[in-house]
C-alpha positions as CSV (number, residue, x, y, z in Angstrom):
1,X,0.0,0.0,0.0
2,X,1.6,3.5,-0.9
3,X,2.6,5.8,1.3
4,X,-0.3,8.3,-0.8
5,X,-2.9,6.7,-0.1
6,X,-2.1,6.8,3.7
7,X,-1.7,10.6,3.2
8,X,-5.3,10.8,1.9
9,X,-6.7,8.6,4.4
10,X,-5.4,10.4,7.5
11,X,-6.5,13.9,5.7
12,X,-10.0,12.5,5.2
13,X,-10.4,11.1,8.8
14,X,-11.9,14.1,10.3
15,X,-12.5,12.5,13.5
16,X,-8.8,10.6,13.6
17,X,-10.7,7.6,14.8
18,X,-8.9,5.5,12.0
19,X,-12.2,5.0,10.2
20,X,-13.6,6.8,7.6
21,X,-17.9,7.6,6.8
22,X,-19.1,8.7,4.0
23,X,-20.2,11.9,5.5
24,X,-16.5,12.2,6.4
25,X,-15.1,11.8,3.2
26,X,-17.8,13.9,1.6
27,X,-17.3,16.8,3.9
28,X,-13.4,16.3,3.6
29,X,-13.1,16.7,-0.3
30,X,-15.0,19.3,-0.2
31,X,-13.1,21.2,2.2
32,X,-9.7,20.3,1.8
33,X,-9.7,18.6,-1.9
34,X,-8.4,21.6,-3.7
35,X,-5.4,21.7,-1.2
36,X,-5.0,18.1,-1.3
37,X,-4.8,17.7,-5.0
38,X,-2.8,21.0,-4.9
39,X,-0.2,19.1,-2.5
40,X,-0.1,16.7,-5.0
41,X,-1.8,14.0,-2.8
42,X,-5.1,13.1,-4.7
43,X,-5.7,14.3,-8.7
44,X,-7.4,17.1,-9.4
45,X,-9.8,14.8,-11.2
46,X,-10.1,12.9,-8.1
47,X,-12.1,15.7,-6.7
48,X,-15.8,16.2,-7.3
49,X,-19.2,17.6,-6.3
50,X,-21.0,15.8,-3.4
51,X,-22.0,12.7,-5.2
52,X,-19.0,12.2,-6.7
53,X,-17.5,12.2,-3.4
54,X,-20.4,9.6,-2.5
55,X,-19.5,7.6,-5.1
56,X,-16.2,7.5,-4.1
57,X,-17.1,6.6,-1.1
58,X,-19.2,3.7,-2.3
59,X,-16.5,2.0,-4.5
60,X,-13.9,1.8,-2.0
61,X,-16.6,0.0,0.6
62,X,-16.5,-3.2,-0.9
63,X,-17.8,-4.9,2.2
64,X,-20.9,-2.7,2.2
65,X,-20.6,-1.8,5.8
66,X,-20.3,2.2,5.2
67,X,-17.2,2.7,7.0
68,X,-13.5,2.4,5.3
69,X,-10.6,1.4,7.3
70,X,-7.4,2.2,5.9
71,X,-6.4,-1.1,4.0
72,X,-10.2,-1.1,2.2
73,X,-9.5,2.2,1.5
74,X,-5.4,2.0,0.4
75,X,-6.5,-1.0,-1.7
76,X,-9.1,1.5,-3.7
77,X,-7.0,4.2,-4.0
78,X,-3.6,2.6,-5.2
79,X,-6.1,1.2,-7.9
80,X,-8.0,3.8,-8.5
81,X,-5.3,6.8,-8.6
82,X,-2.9,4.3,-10.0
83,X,-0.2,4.6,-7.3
């Protein structure tokens, strides 16, 4: 798992509880996703409106239980973002 996608878990986990929720990682693109992708740590295309965000969320939870931990998530994103 890349060291990226542990960037862009922690900066999504809101609460630091080591979980994320999709209200979490909804709220968190939206307010830090310019920055982030700015930073280099997600692509600009990587950030959305709200139900991209959702979506998102919803293809990384591939156990269905609305919460990510960070190898559910890692496993996504190093897919997804190609890292």
């Amino acid at each position: 798992m890349s060291d990226k996608a542990r960037i862009l878990f922690d900066a999504l986990d809101l609460d630091h509880d080591g979980t994320l929720t999709r209200m979490e990682v909804m709220r968190a693109l939206r307010e830090k996703g310019p920055t982030l992708a700015a930073q280099g740590v997600i692509p600009f295309w990587g950030i959305g409106d709200v139900d991209a965000s959702a979506a998102l969320f919803d293809a990384a939870d591939q156990n269905g239980d609305r919460v990510l931990t960070f190898e559910e998530f890692a496993t996504w994103a190093d897919r997804r973002f190609g890292w």
